[in-house]
DRENLUM-316152 format. One record per residue: x, y, z of N, C-alpha, C, O in turn; residue number from 1. Coordinates in steps of 0.1 Angstrom, whole numbers. Layout:
BEGIN
      nX      nY      nZ     caX     caY     caZ      cX      cY      cZ      oX      oY      oZ   resi
       X       Y       Z       X       Y       Z       X       Y       Z       X       Y       Z    NUM
...
% end
This chain:
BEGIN
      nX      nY      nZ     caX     caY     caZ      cX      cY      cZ      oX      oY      oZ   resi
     358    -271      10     361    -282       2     353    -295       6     351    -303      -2      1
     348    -296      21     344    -309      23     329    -309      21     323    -320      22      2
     323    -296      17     308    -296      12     310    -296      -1     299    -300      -6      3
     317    -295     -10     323    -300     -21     320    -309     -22     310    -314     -28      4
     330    -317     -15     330    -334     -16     315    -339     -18     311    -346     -27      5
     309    -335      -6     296    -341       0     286    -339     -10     278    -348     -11      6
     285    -330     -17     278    -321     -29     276    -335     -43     266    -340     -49      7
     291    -337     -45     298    -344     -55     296    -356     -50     296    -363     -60      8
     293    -364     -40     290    -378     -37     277    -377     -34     273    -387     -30      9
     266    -365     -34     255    -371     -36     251    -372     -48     245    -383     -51     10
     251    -363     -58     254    -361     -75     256    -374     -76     245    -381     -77     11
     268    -382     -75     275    -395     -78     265    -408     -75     263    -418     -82     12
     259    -404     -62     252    -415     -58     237    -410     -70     235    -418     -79     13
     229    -399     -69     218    -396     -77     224    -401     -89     218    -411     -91     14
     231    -399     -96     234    -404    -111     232    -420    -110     224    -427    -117     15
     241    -425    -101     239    -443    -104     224    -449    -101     218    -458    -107     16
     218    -439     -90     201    -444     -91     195    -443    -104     190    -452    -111     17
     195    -434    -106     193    -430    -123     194    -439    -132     184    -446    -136     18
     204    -441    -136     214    -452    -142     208    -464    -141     204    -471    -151     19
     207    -468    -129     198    -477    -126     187    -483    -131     187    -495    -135     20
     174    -474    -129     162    -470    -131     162    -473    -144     155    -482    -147     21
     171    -466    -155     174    -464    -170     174    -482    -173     165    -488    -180     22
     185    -487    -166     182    -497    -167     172    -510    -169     169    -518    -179     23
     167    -509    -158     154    -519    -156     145    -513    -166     139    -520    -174     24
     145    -500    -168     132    -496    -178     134    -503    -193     126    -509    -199     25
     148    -500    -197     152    -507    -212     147    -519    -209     138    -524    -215     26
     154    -527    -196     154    -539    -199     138    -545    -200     135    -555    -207     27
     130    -539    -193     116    -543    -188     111    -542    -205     109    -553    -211     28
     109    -531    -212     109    -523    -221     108    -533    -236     101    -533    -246     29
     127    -544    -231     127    -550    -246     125    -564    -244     125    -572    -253     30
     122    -567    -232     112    -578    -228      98    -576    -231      91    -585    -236     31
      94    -567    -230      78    -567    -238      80    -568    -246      79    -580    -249     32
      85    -561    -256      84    -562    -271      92    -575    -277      88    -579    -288     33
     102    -580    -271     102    -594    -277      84    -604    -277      78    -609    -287     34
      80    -605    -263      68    -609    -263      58    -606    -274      49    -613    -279     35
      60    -592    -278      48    -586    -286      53    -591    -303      45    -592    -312     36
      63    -593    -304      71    -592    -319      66    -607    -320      62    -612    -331     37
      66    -616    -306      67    -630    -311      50    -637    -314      47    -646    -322     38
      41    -628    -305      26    -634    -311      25    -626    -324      17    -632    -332     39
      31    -613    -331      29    -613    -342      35    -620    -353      30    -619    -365     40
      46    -627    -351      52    -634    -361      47    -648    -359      46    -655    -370     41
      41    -656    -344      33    -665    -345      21    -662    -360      19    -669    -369     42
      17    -650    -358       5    -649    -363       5    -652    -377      -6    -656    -382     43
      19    -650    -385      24    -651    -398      21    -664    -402      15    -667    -412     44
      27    -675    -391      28    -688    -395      13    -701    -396      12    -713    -398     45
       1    -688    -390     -12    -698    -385     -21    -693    -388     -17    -682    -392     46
     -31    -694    -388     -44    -697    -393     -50    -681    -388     -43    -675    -379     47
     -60    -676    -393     -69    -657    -390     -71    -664    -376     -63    -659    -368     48
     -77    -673    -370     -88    -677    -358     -74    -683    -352     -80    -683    -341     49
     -61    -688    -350     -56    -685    -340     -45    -677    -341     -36    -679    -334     50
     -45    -667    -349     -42    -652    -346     -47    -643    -343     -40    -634    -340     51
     -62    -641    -342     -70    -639    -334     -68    -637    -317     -68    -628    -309     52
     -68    -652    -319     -69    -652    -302     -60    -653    -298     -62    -656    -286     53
     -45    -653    -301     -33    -650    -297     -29    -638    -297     -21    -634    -289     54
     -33    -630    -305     -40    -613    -300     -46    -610    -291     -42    -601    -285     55
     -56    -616    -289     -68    -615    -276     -62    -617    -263     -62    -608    -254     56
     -55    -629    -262     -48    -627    -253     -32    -623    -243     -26    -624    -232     57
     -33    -617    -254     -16    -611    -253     -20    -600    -240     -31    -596    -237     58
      -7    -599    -233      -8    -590    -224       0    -582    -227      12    -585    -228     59
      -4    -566    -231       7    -554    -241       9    -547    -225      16    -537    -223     60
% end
């Protein structure tokens, strides 16, 4: 029973790293793409030549 337990709380702990990880990635994930969504909708509002280079410089 007690290698049970031990079995079952490292599972418990591997899942929350996981979990984790999942996390930061979404979050990392929908932080770029807000960035990426926002120089293309700049792009809607302005001129070919600074959509251009608000392309050029984007960091994807």
């Amino acid at each position: 029973m007690d290698i049970l337990a031990r079995r079952l709380t490292i599972i418990s702990m591997l899942m929350v790293v996981f979990a984790l990880m999942l996390a930061a990635a979404v979050s990392a994930d929908t932080q770029r793409r807000r960035s990426y969504a926002g120089s293309i909708a700049d792009c809607t509002a302005h001129t070919a030549q600074f959509c251009q280079t608000k392309l050029a410089t984007a960091k994807f």
